[in-house]
PATORMAR-928361 format. One record per residue (C-alpha): residue in three letters; x, y, z. Coordinates in steps of 0.25 Angstrom, whole numbers, padded with zeros to 4 digits, always signed. Example, Ala and Ser with C-alpha at 12.3 -4.5 7.8 and 13.67 -1.06 7.14 Angstrom:
BEGIN
ALA+0049-0018+0031/SER+0055-0004+0029/
END
This chain:
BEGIN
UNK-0007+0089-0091/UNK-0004+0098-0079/UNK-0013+0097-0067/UNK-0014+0108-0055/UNK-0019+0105-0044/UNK-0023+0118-0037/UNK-0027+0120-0023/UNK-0025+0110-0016/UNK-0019+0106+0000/UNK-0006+0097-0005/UNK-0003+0087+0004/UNK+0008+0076+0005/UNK+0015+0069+0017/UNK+0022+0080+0022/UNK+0014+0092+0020/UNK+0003+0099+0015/UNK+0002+0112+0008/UNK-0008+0120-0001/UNK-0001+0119-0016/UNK-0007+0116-0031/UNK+0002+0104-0037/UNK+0004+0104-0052/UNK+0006+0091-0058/UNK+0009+0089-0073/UNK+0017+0079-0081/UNK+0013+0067-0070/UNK+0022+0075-0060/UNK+0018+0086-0049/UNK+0025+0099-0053/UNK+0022+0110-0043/UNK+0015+0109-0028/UNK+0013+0123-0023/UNK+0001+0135-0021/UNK-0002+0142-0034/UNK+0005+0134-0045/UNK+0000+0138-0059/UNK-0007+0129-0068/UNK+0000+0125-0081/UNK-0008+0128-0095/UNK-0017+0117-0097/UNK-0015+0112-0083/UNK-0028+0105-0075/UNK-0029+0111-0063/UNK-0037+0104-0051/UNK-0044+0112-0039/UNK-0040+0105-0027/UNK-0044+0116-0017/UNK-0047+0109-0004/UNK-0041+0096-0007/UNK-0029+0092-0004/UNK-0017+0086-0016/UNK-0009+0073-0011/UNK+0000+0063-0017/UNK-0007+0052-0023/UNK-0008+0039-0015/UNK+0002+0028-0015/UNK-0006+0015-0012/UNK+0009+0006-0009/UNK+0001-0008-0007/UNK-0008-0013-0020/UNK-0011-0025-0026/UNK-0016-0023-0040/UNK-0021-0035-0049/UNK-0013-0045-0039/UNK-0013-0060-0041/UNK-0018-0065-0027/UNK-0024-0078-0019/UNK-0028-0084-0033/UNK-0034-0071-0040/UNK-0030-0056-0046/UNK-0034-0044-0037/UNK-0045-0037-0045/UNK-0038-0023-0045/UNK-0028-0023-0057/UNK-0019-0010-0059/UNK-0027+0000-0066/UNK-0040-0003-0057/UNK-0032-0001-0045/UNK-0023+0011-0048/UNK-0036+0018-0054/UNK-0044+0016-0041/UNK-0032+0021-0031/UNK-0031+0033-0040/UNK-0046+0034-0038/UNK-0043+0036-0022/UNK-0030+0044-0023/UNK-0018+0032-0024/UNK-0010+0035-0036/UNK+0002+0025-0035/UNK+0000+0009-0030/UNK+0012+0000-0027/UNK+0008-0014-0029/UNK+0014-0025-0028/UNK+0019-0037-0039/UNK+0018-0049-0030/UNK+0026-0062-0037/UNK+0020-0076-0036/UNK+0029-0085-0028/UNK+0041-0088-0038/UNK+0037-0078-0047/UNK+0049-0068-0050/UNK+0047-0054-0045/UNK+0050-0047-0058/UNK+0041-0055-0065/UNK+0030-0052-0056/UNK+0033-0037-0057/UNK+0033-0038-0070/UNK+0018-0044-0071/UNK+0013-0034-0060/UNK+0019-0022-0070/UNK+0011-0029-0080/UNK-0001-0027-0072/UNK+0001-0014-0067/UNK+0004-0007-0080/UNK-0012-0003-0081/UNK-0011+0004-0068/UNK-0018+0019-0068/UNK-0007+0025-0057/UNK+0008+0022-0054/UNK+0012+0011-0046/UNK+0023+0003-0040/UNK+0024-0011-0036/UNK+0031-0019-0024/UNK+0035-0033-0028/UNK+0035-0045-0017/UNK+0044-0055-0014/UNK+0034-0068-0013/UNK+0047-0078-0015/UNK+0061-0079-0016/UNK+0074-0085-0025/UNK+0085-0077-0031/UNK+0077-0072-0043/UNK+0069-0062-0031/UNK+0079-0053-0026/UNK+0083-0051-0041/UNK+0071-0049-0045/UNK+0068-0038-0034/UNK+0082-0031-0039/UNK+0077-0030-0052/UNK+0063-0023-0047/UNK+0071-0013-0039/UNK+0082-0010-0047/UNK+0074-0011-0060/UNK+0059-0011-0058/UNK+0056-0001-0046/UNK+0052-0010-0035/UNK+0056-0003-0023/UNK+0047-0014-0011/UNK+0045-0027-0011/UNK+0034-0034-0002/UNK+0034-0048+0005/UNK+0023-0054+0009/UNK+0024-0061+0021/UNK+0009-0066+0022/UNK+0003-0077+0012/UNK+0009-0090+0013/UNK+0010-0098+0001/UNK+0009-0087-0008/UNK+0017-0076-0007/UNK+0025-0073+0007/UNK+0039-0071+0009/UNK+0044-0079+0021/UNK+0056-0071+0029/UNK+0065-0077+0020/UNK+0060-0070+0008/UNK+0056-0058+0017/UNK+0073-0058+0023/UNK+0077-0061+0006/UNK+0069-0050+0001/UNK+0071-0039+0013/UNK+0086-0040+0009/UNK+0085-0039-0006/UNK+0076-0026-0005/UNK+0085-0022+0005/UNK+0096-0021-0004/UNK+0088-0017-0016/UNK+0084-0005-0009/UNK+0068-0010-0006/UNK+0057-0009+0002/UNK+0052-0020+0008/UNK+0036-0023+0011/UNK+0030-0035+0017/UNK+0016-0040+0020/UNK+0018-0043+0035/UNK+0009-0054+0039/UNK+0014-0067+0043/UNK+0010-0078+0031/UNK+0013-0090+0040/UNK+0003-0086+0051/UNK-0006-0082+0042/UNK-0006-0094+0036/UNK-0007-0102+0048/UNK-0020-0095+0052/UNK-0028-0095+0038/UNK-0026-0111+0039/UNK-0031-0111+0053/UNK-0043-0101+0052/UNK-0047-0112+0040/UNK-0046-0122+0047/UNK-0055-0118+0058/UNK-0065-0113+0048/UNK-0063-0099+0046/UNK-0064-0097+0032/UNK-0069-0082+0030/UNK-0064-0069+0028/UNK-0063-0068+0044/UNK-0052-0078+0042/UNK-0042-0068+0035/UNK-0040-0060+0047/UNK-0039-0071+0057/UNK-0028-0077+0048/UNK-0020-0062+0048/UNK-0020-0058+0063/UNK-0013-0044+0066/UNK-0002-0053+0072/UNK+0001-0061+0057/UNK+0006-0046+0052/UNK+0011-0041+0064/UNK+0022-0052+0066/UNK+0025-0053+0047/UNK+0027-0036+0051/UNK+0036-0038+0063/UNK+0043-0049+0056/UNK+0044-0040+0040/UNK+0050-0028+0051/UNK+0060-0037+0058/UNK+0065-0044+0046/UNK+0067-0030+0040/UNK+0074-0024+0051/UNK+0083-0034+0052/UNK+0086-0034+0037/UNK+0088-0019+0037/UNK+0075-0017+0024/UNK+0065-0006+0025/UNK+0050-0013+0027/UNK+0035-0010+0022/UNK+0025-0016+0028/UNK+0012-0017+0021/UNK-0003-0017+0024/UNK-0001-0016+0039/UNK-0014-0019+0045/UNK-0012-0021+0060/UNK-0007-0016+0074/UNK+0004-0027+0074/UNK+0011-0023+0060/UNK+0011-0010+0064/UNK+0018-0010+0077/UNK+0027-0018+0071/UNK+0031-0007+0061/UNK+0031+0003+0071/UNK+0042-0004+0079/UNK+0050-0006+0068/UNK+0048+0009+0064/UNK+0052+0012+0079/UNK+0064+0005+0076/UNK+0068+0013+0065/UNK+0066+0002+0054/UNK+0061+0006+0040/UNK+0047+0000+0040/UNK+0035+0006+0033/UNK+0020+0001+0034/UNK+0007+0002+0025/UNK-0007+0001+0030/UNK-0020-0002+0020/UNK-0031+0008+0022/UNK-0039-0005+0025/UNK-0032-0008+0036/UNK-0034+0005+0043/UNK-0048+0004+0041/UNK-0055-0007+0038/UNK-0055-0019+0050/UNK-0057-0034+0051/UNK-0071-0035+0053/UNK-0073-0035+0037/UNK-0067-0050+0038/UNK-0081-0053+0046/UNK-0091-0049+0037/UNK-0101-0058+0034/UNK-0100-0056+0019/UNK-0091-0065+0013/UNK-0085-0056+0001/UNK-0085-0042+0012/UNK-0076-0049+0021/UNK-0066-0055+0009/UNK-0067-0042+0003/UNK-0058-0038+0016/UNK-0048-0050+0014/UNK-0034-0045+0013/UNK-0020-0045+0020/UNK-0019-0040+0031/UNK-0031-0041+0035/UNK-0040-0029+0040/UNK-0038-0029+0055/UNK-0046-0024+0067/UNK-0049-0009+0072/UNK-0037-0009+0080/UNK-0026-0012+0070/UNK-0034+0000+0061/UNK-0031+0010+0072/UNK-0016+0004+0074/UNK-0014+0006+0059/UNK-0020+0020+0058/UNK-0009+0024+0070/UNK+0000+0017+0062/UNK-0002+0025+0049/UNK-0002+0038+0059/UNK+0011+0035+0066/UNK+0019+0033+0052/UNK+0021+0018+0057/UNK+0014+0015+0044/UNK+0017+0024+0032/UNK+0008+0020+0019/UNK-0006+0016+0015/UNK-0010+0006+0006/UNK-0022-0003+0000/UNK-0015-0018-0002/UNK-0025-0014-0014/UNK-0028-0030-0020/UNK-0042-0030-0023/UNK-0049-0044-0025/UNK-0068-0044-0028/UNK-0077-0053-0021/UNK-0074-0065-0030/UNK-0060-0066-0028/UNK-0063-0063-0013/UNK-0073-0077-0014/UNK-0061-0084-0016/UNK-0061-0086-0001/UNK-0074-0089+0002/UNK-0071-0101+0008/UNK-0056-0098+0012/UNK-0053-0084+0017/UNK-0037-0089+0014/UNK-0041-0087-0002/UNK-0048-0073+0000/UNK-0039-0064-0008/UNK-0033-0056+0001/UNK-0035-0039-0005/UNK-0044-0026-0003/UNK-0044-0013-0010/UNK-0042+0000-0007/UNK-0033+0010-0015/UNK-0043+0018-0019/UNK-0049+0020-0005/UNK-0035+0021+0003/UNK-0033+0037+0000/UNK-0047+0040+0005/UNK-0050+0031+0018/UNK-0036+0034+0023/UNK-0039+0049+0020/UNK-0052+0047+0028/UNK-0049+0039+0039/UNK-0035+0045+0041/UNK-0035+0059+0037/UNK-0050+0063+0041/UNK-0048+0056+0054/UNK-0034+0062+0059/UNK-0026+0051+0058/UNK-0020+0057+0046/UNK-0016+0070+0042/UNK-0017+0072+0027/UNK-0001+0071+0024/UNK-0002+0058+0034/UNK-0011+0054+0022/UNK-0002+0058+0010/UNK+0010+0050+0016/UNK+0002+0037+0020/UNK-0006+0037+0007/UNK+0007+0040-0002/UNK+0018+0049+0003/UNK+0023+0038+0011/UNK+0020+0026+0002/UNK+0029+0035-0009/UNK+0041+0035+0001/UNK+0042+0020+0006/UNK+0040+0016-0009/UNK+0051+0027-0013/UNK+0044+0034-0023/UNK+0042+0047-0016/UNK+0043+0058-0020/UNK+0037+0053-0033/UNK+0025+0049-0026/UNK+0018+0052-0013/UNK+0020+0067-0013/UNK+0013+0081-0020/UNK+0026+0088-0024/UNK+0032+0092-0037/UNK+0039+0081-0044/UNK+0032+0070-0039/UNK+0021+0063-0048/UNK+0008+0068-0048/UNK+0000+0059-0041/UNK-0010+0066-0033/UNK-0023+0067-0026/UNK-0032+0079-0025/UNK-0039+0074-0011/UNK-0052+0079-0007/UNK-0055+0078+0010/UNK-0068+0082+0009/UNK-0074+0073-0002/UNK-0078+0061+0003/UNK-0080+0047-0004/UNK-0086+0034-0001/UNK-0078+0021-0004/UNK-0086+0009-0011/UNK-0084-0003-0020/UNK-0096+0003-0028/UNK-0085+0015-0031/UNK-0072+0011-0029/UNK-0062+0010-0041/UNK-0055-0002-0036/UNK-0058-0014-0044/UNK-0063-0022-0030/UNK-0077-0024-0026/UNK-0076-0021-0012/UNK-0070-0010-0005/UNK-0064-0010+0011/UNK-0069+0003+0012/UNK-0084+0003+0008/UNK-0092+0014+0012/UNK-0081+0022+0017/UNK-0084+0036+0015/UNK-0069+0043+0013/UNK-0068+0059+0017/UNK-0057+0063+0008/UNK-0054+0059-0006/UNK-0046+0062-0018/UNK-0054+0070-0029/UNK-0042+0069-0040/UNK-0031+0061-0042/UNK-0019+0062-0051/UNK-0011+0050-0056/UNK+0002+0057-0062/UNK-0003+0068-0063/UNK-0016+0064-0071/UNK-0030+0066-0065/UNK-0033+0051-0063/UNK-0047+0054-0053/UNK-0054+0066-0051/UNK-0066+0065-0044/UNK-0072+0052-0046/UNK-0067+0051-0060/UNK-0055+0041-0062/UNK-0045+0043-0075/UNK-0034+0033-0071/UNK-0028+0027-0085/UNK-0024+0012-0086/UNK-0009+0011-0087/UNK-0007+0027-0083/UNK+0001+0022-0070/UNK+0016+0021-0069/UNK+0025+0010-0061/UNK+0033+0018-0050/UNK+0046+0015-0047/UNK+0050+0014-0033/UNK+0066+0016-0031/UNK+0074+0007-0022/UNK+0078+0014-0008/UNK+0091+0019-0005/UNK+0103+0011-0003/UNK+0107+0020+0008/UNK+0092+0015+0013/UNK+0093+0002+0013/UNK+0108+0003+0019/UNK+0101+0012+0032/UNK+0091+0001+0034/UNK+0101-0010+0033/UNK+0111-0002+0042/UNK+0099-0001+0052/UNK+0096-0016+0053/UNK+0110-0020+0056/UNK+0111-0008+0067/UNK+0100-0013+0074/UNK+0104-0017+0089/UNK+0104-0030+0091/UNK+0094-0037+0101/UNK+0101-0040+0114/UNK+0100-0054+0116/UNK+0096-0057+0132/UNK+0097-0069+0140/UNK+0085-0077+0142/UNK+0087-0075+0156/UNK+0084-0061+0156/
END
């Protein structure tokens, strides 16, 4: 059935302009003032409210095996919940177990995702290495539409690539046409300080920062960026969380390399005393990676996200309840590490950045979806109100306000980072391919409704830019001691 949605302030990254948009067949048809309703079309009154492009959420973790348990948000619960706060599109992420093959991971993480309520798309890691890999990322480029591949570089024992993975896999993406995303934080260091801060008795919550200085991530980014450079790839950085990651992008940027960073909504608003809480489950509930940081490395992030230096928003949504927490309770090492959030990203970052000035409303459309849409290579599909793109949108009331709670919340988590924030701004419809999937308190998400999105391959002529640029680089002149 077609829908009309008349009256309303459309806005994308670019611009904003007063149009109606028709959408019918899952597709937007028409963006412009006065368009005529179909026969039989719904038409929707957004007078005083503003039509945007559905968010992209480009860092999820749905029903993930992790640190001996299964993250309690499975695929339909968390899609139905980001379409509750406006997020219409998640990429996850298909993490193989060490020696596990790549295609058969992606395979099992399909398996799961089939019941999601909203489109999505995966990245897949590279957790190990033999010759069975970069054959296997071939095959999810070429076949499967894997267009990024993440490597951790933080959970020794587990899951983290060491450089020589990171220098393997760079140059296979490279030539696949790829992106490649890293978690900057140094796993050796980390690991060095969990063991010391047991050893001398810190066992809590408290200890999980401790263990993940600024400095651990500042120097794993600075080391992802260089290793890049010199390889001649294109680099995303996830969940950047302090000053020190983000300087180093800003370098690089200043440089003229191809590096993009993400920032959690956490991170630009929720600080590290929540690891001092008395309460044991409130301060676990907080346990994740990176860590939340203090006020200072808020404010660095926010001018980071205003200056462009980081592009996209995310959740690193990976929801784990109190009992799985308690699996630390004697050893903050075994907290699994994971927060929520994709149905609150929309409207605390519409609050706290659009209500206080440090984002106009387009600003907001790009860093919520427009921008995540390009890096990921899906744009114009996605991330935009034009004709011919899906219909994946959000009538956004800036008046109406709403207060964020556990007690209401549609995530499946017990806890929520953002308890008792009252938000100023919120979506009153949102359509999913072009069906109403929330209207104002009423959610109508349909298990299995949501379609895998595939993300093409870059350019070769790309690629071939980037790579020209690393071996043009000026060498660094070599001085004598003396001097």
């Amino acid at each position: 059935m077609a829908i009309l949605i008349r009256g309303g302030t459309v806005v994308n990254a670019d611009a904003s302009q007063r149009a109606d948009v028709l959408v019918e067949g899952g597709t937007i048809k028409a963006v412009g003032p006065g368009l005529a309703a179909p026969a039989g079309a719904e038409t929707l009154d957004a007078g005083g409210a503003l039509v945007m492009p559905g968010g992209i959420d480009p860092h999820t973790h749905m029903e993930l095996p992790f640190m001996g348990t299964v993250a309690s948000e499975d695929f339909f619960s968390g899609t139905s919940a980001a379409a509750a706060g406006g997020t219409t599109m998640i990429i996850d992420f298909v993490i193989p177990n060490p020696q596990e093959k790549l295609l058969e991971a992606y395979r099992k993480w399909r398996g799961w995702s089939q019941k999601a309520a909203t489109d999505y798309s995966f990245h897949v890691a590279v957790t190990w290495w033999d010759d069975s890999v970069p054959k296997d990322m071939g095959t999810l480029v070429e076949k499967h539409g894997v267009n990024s591949f993440k490597h951790f570089m933080a959970y020794k024992n587990a899951i983290m690539a060491d450089d020589e993975i990171l220098v393997k896999s760079f140059l296979r993406a490279r030539e696949l046409g790829a992106l490649c995303t890293v978690h900057a934080e140094n796993g050796e260091l980390v690991f060095h300080l969990q063991q010391a801060l047991l050893k001398a008795g810190i066992t809590g919550p408290e200890g999980h920062p401790l263990s993940r200085p600024p400095a651990v991530e500042g120097e794993a980014a600075n080391r992802a960026i260089r290793l890049a450079q010199v390889l001649g790839v294109p680099l995303y950085i996830v969940h950047n969380s302090c000053r020190e990651a983000v300087e180093a992008i800003a370098r690089a940027r200043g440089e003229g390399q191809r590096v993009f960073g993400e920032v959690l909504a956490g991170h630009l608003l929720v600080d590290d005393s929540v690891y001092r809480h008395q309460d044991f489950a409130t301060a676990a509930a907080h346990v994740m990676s990176p860590p939340f940081r203090p006020k200072e490395h808020q404010a660095a992030l926010w001018r980071a996200l205003q200056a462009g230096t980081l592009q996209t928003t995310a959740t690193d949504h990976c929801c784990f309840c109190a009992p799985q927490k308690a699996m630390g309770r004697e050893d903050f090492t075994r907290i699994p590490n994971g927060t929520g959030g994709v149905e609150d990203r929309m409207q605390v970052l519409w609050h706290h950045g659009v209500n206080s000035g440090r984002l106009t409303p387009n600003e907001f459309v790009a860093a919520t979806s427009a921008n995540a849409a390009k890096i990921f290579n899906i744009y114009p599909r996605k991330g935009v109100v034009a004709p011919g793109a899906d219909a994946d949108l959000v009538v956004w009331d800036p008046k109406k306000t709403r207060r964020i709670s556990a007690k209401t919340h549609h995530q499946k988590i017990d806890f929520n980072i953002f308890e008792g924030m009252e938000v100023e701004g919120v979506n009153v419809v949102t359509l999913s391919q072009g069906k109403i999937v929330w209207r104002d308190g009423d959610l109508r998400t349909e298990k299995g409704a949501g379609r895998y999105i595939d993300r093409p391959p870059f350019p070769a002529y790309y690629q071939a830019l980037l790579q020209k640029a690393a071996l043009e680089r000026p060498a660094p002149v070599l001085r004598d001691a003396a001097e």
